[in-house]
C-alpha positions in Angstrom: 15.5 -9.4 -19.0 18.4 -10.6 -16.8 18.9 -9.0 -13.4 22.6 -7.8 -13.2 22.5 -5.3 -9.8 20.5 -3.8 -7.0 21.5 -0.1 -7.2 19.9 1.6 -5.0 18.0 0.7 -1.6 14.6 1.9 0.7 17.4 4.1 2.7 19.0 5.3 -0.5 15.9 6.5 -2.1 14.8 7.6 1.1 17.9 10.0 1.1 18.0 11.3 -2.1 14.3 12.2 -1.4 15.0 14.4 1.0 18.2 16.0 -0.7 15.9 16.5 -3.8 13.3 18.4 -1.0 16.1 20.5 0.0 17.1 21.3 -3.5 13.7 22.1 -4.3 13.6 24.6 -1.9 16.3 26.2 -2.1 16.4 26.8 -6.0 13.1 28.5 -5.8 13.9 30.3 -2.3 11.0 28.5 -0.6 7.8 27.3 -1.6 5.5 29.7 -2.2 3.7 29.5 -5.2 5.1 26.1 -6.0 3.4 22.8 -6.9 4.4 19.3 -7.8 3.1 17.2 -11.1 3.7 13.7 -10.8 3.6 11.9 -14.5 2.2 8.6 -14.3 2.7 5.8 -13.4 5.7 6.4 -10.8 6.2 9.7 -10.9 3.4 10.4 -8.9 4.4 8.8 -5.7 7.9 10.3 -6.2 5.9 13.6 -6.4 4.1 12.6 -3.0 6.9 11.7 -0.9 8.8 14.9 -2.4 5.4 17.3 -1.1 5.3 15.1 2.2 9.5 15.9 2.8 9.0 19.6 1.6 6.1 19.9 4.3 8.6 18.7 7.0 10.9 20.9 6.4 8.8 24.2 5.1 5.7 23.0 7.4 4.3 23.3 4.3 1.6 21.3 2.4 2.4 21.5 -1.4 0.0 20.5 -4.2 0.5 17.4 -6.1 -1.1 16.5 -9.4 -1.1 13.4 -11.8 -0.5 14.2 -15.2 -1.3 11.1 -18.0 0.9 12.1 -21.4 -0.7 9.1 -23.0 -2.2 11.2 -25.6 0.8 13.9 -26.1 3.3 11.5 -27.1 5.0 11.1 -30.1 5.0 7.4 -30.3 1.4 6.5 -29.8 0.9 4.7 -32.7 4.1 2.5 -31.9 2.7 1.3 -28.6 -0.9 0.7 -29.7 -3.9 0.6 -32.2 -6.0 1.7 -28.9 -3.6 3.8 -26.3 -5.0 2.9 -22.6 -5.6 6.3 -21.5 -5.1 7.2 -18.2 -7.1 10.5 -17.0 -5.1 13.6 -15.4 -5.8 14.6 -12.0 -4.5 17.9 -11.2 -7.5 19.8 -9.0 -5.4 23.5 -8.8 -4.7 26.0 -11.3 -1.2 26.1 -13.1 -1.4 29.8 -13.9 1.6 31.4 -12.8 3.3 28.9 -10.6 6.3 26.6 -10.7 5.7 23.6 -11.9 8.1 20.7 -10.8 7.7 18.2 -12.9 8.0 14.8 -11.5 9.1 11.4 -13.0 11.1 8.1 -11.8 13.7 7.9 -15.2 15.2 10.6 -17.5 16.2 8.1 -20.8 15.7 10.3 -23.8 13.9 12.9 -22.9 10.5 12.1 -25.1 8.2 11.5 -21.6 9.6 14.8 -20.8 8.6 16.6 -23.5 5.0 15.2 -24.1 4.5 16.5 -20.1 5.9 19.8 -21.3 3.2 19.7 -23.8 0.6 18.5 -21.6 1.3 21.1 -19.3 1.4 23.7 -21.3 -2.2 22.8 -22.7 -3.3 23.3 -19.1 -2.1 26.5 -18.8 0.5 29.3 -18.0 2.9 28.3 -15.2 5.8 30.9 -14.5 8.1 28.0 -14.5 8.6 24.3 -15.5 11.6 22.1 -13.6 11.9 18.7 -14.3 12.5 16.3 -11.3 14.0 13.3 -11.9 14.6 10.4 -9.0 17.4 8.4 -11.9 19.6 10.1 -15.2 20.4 7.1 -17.0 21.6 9.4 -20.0 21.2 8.9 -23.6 18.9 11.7 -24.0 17.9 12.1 -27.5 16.0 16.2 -27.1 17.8 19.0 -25.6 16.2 18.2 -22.3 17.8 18.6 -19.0 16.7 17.4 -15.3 17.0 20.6 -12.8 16.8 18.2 -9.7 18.4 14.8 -10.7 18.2 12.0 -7.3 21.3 10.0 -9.0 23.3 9.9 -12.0 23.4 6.1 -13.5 25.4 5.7 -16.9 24.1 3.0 -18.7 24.2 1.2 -21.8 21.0 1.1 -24.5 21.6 -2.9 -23.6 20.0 -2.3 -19.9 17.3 -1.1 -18.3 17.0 0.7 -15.3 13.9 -0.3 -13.1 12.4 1.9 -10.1 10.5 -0.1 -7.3 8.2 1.8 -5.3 6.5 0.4 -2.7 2.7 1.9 -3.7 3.2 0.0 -7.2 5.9 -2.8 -6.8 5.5 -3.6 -3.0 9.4 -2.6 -2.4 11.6 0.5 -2.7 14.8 -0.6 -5.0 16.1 0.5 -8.3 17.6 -2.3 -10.2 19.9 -2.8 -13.3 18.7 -5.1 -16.2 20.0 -6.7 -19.1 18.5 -7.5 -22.0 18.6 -11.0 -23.3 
């Protein structure tokens, strides 16, 4: 991979963040009965920071799980003969809340929908949103991202990489190219 631009910075991440919080909030006219599922690996920090900013401003504390879609997707036996799998920590019930969804990059929509399914198998929320800190497009299902952080056209030719400090030691996202 070749490194062609440093899109976004701590600040900007930071921002949208907090935008995302207030979107959050205000599409579901506060935060009762609401809950954040991180899918792993960055989504659940994403989800953390998003629960942290939602306390600040509702005062607030707002579940967080961590779903692993290992299992639920549909190219398992393209990644591996043995699929590392991850376990699932979400320590609430899903029955009848919103779900938000959580994940760092929207490409084709396949993470998306294994999470649909693994959420599903957990139970009945009243709603499923889909929380996404980058759109880099190309989606491939009829799967849309109700809170989108930024919008980031790219071609199938690049990659678009999110740093977060709990997993990379920096907060960036960064465009790549590959070779």
């Amino acid at each position: 991979m070749k490194f062609k631009a440093k899109l976004l910075s701590e600040a900007d991440i930071d921002r949208m963040l907090t935008r995302m919080a207030h979107q959050i909030i205000e599409k579901n006219h506060g935060v009762e009965n609401l809950c954040l599922i991180g899918i792993k690996n960055r989504g659940v920090p994403i989800a953390e920071r998003l629960s942290e900013n939602i306390r600040k401003i509702e005062d607030k504390k707002i579940e967080v799980g961590e779903l692993d879609i290992t299992l639920y997707r549909d190219d398992i036996s393209q990644i591996s003969d043995m699929p590392t799998v991850n376990s699932s920590k979400i320590d609430f019930p899903i029955e009848g809340k919103t779900v938000v969804l959580v994940d760092d990059v929207i490409f084709t929509g396949r993470t998306a929908r294994a999470a649909l399914d693994a959420v599903i198998k957990l139970g009945r929320p009243a709603k499923i949103q889909l929380c996404v800190l980058i759109d880099r497009g190309h989606s491939e299902l009829p799967i849309k991202a109700n809170f989108v952080g930024k919008n980031i056209p790219t071609s199938l030719d690049e990659l678009v990489a999110v740093r977060l400090t709990e997993s990379d030691g920096e907060n960036s996202v960064c465009i790549f190219e590959k070779e």
